[in-house]
Every structure is written in C-alpha cells, then in structure tokens.
C-alpha positions in Angstrom: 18.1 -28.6 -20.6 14.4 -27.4 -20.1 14.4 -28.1 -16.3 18.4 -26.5 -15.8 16.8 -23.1 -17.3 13.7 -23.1 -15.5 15.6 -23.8 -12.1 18.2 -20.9 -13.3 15.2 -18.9 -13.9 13.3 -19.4 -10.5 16.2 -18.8 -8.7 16.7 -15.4 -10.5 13.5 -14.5 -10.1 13.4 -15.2 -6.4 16.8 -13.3 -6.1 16.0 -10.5 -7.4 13.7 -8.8 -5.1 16.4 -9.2 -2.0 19.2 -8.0 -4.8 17.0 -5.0 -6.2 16.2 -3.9 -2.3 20.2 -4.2 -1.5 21.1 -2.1 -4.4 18.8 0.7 -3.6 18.2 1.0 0.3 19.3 4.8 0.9 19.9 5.9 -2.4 18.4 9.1 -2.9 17.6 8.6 -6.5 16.4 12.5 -6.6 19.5 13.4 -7.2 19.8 10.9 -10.5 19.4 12.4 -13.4 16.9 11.1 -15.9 15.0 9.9 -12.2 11.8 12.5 -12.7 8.8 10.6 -12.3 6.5 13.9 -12.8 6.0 12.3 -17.0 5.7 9.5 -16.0 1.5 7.8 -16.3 0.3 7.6 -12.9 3.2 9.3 -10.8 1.7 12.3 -10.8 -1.5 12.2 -9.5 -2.7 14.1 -6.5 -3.3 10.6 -4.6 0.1 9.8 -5.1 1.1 10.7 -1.6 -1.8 8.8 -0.2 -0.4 5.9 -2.3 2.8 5.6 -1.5 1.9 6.8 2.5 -0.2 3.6 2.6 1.8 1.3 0.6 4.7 1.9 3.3 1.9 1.3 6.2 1.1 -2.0 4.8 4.6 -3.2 4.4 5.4 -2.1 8.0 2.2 -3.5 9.2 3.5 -6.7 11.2 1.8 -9.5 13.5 3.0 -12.5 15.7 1.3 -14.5 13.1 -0.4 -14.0 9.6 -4.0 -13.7 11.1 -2.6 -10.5 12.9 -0.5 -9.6 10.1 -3.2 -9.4 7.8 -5.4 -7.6 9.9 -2.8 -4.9 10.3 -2.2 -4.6 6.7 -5.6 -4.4 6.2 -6.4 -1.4 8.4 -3.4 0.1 6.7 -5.4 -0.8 3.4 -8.9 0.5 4.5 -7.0 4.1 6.0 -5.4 4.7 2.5 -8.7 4.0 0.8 -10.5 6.8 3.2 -7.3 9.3 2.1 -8.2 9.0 -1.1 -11.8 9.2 -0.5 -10.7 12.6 1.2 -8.7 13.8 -2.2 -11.8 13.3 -4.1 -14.0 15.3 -1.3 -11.4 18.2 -1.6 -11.0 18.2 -5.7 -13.9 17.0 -7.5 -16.7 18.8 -8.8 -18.9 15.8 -10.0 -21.2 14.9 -7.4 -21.7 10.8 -7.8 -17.9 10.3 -7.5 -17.8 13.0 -4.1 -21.5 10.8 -3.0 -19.5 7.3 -3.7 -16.4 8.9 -2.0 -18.0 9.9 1.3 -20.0 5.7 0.9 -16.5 4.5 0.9 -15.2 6.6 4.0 -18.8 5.3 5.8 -17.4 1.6 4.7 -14.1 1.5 4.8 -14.5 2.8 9.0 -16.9 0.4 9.8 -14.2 -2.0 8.1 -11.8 -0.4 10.4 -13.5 -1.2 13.5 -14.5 -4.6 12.9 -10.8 -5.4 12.2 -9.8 -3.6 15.7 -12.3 -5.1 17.4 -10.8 -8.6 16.1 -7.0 -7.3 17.2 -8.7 -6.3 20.5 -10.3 -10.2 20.7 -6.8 -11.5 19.9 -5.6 -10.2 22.9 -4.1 -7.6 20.4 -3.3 -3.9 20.4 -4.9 -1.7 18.8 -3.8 0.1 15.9 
C-alpha cells in the first residue's frame, strides 16, 4: 500500500507543473477578481519588476547543452542582481547598503564577462 501511494504521489507531483502551466498559459488573471497581489508579502516591492524581468530571462536562457545553458542563465542571474543593485542606488538613503550595492554591480560585471568570455571560447555567441 505504502509503495502504490508514494508512486501515486510522484506521479502527481511530477504532473503538476506541466498541468498548472497548461491551465494558465494566456490567462490574464488581472481580470480575476480576488487576483491583487499588491497585499500580498513580497509582491509589492519596488524590485518586483527586476524580479520577475530576470526570472523570465533565466527561463528563456537556452544552450545546445547544459554547460551553455547554465552560463546563459547565469548572465541572466548576474544582470538581475545589478537591476536590483540599481533600485537600491536610486532609493536608499543608508549609505553601507548603496556602498555594498555599487560592490555588487563591480562583481556581478566582472561575473558577466568571465561567463561571455567562456560563451565566446565555446565557440558561442554572445549574450
């Protein structure tokens, strides 16, 4: 009984992601009510944008193999991590977090680079 439910439950839980992305590819769930994320913890943030602009980067980030793939989703990774760097350089007032913001952009370009220059040794576009 113990192995029929946990094969039941694998299979659900590796179902579900394909089934949850069928049900919901072009929905426009602004137009649902009770669908206001604005309450929400988190949702409404001002590096929400920059969030959810590199989260959909990364999942479109694609390579001939995962060595490639990863590098791509990494640069996508890197470039959301200077956006948000860049929020806290236009809004905050307290100067270690704006010092440790402007660090990161340093990092997160010379991050950048190295990973191009390994596309470009792959044989690889740029991104």
């Amino acid at each position: 009984m113990f192995k029929t439910i946990t094969v039941l439950a694998l299979a659900a839980m590796a179902a579900s992601p394909a089934l949850a992305q069928q049900q919901t590819q072009g929905m426009d769930h602004s137009k649902m009510q009770g669908m206001n994320h604005d309450n929400m913890p988190g949702m409404n943030t001002p590096f929400m944008p920059a969030e959810m602009a590199m989260q959909k980067k990364m999942m479109a980030a694609k390579g001939a193999n995962a060595s490639e793939t990863w590098i791509r989703k990494m640069i996508e990774h890197h470039r959301g991590a200077i956006a948000m760097s860049q929020i806290v350089l236009r809004q905050s007032p307290d100067a270690k977090t704006r010092q440790m913001a402007e660090k990161s952009i340093a990092e997160q370009n010379k991050s950048i680079g190295e990973l191009q220059a390994m596309l470009q040794s792959m044989g690889k576009r740029p991104q």
